[in-house]
N, C-alpha and C positions, 0 to 999 in steps of 0.2 A: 651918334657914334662917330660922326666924320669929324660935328664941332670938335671932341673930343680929343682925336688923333691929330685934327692941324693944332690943337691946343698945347697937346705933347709935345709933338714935334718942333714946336717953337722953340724947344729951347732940347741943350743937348740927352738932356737926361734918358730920355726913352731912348734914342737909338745906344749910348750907353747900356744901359741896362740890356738890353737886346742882347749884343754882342756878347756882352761876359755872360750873362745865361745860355747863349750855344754856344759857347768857349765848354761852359763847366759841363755844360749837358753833354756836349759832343767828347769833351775828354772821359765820362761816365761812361757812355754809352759804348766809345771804343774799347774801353777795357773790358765790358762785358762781353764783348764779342771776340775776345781773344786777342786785344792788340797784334791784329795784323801789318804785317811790314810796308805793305804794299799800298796800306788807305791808312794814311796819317790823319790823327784827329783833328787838324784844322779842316779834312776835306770833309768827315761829317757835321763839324759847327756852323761848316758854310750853307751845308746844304741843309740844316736845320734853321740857320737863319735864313735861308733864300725861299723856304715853304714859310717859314710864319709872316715873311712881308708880303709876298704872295696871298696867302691867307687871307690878313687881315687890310689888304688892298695900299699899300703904303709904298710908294714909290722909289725906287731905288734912290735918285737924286737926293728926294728928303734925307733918306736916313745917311746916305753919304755926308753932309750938310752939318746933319748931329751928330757923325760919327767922327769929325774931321781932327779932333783935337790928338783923337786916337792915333791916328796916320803918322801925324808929327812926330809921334814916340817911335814909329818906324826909323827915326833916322839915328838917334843915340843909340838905339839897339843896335842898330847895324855898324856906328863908328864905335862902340864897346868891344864889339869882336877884334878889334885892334891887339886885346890885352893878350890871346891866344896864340896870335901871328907873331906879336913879342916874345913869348916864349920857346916857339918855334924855329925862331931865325935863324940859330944855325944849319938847322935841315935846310932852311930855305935856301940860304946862302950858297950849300953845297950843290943845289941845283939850278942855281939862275940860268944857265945857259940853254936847257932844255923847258925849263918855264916860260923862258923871253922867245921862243924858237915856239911853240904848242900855244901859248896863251890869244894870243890873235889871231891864229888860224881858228882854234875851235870857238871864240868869242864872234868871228865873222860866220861861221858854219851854222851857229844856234840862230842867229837873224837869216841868217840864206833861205835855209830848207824850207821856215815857214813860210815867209812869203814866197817860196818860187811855186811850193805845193798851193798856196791860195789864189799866186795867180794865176796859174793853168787852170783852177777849178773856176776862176770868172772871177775873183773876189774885185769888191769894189774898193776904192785909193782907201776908204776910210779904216774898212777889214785889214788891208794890207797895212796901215801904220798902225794898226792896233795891236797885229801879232809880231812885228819887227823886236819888240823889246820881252817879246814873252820871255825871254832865260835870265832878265836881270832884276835885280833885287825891287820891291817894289818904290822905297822913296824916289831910285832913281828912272824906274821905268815910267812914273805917273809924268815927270818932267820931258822925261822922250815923246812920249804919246801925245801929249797936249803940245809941245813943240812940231811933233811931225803931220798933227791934225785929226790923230785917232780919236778912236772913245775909249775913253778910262774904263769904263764900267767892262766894255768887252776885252780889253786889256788884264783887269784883274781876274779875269775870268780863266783865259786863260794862261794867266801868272801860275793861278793853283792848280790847272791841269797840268801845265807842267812839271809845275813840284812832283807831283804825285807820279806821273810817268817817267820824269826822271830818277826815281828810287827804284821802283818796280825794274826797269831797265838797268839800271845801274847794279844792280842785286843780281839779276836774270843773269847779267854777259859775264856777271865776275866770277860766279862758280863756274858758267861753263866754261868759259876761259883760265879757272884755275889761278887769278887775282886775288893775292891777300896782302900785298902791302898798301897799308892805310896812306900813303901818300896820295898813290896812285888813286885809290878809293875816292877819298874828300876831295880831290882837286876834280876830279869826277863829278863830283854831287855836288861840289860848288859851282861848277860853269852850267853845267846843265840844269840842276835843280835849285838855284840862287838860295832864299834862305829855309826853306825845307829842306831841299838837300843840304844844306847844313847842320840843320838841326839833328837827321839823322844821322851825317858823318860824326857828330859827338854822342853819339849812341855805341857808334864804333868804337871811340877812341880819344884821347887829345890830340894826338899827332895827324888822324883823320880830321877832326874839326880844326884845326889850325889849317889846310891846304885848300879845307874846303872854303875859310874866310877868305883864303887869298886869290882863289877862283872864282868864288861870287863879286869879291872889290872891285877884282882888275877885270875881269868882265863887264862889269857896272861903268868903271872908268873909261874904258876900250868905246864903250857904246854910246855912251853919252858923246864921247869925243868926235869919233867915228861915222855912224849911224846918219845922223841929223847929213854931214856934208855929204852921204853917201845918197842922201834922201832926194836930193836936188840934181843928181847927174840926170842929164838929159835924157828921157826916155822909160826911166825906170819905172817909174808911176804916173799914173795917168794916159 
């Protein structure tokens, strides 16, 4: 059974196949449970893929290894969202001044809070660069994390927890807060929930998924730029 698996795994096939079977499974499986708002179906594909590698004793590395060609398409996906923003741009226009004013505060805030919360709990330098990029899109946080010396793997990890807590949250504050313009909404779930929360801002709306590209990009952009020379001030880490 092992010759077997490292046989597979040689080449990308299997962990392909993997992934789009908890894709489909996990999107089956959320609609029969009532597509809840709150557990997006990438979070049960994950977690259906993370018991079958588990399972069948397959190490995360490997399947990342065969899964990698996958990743790549993370990045066209995410510069396609352009074609929305283009549509958008007059709203956007109308608001530069309060975007350019908001967009780096709350893009420095989603890096803050985790690491200040992991390192009061003792977390170690590598924990701390692994969660600095958790609120940004993934092609560009995988490039932060391997830059700042984290693990990828506990990065992606919690990439998708944040998705997910940033919808649930994002949902939660807005009714009670009495929140219904989609602006507001999508630039919301794009800084905090990078491309989950966008995925649901276009569930909302056009005009919510157009805010919410432009809160996931320029958060992306903020961080990648930002973050890394932030990483090296004297005393932060380590």
């Amino acid at each position: 059974m092992s010759e077997l698996l490292d046989h597979l795994l040689a080449t990308p096939l299997l962990a392909i196949a993997l992934t789009l079977a908890a894709y489909f499974a996990g999107d089956r499986l959320f609609r029969l449970i009532g597509a809840p708002r709150w557990c997006p179906p990438i979070l049960v594909a994950a977690l259906l893929l993370a018991g079958v590698l588990a399972l069948a004793g397959i190490d995360y590395a490997d399947y990342r290894e065969g899964a990698g060609w996958l990743m790549l398409l993370l990045g066209p996906a995410t510069v396609a969202l352009g074609l929305p923003l283009y549509q958008q741009m007059g709203h956007i226009r109308d608001l530069w001044l309060p975007l350019l004013v908001c967009l780096p505060v709350a893009a420095g805030m989603a890096a803050l809070y985790a690491v200040t919360i992991a390192w009061l709990l003792g977390a170690s330098p590598e924990v701390l660069a692994s969660l600095a990029p958790k609120s940004v899109t993934a092609p560009i946080a995988i490039g932060i994390t391997e830059q700042l010396g984290g693990s990828v793997a506990l990065m992606m990890g919690g990439l998708l927890l944040t998705g997910v807590v940033a919808i649930a949250g994002v949902e939660l504050l807005s009714r009670w807060l009495g929140i219904r313009d989609e602006r507001l909404l999508g630039l919301a779930l794009g800084i905090n929930g990078h491309a989950l929360g966008t995925v649901r801002a276009f569930e909302i709306g056009p005009t919510a998924g157009a805010f919410a590209s432009l809160g996931m990009s320029l958060t992306g952009i903020l961080t990648a730029l930002l973050l890394p020379l932030a990483w090296r001030l004297p005393g932060l880490v380590g």
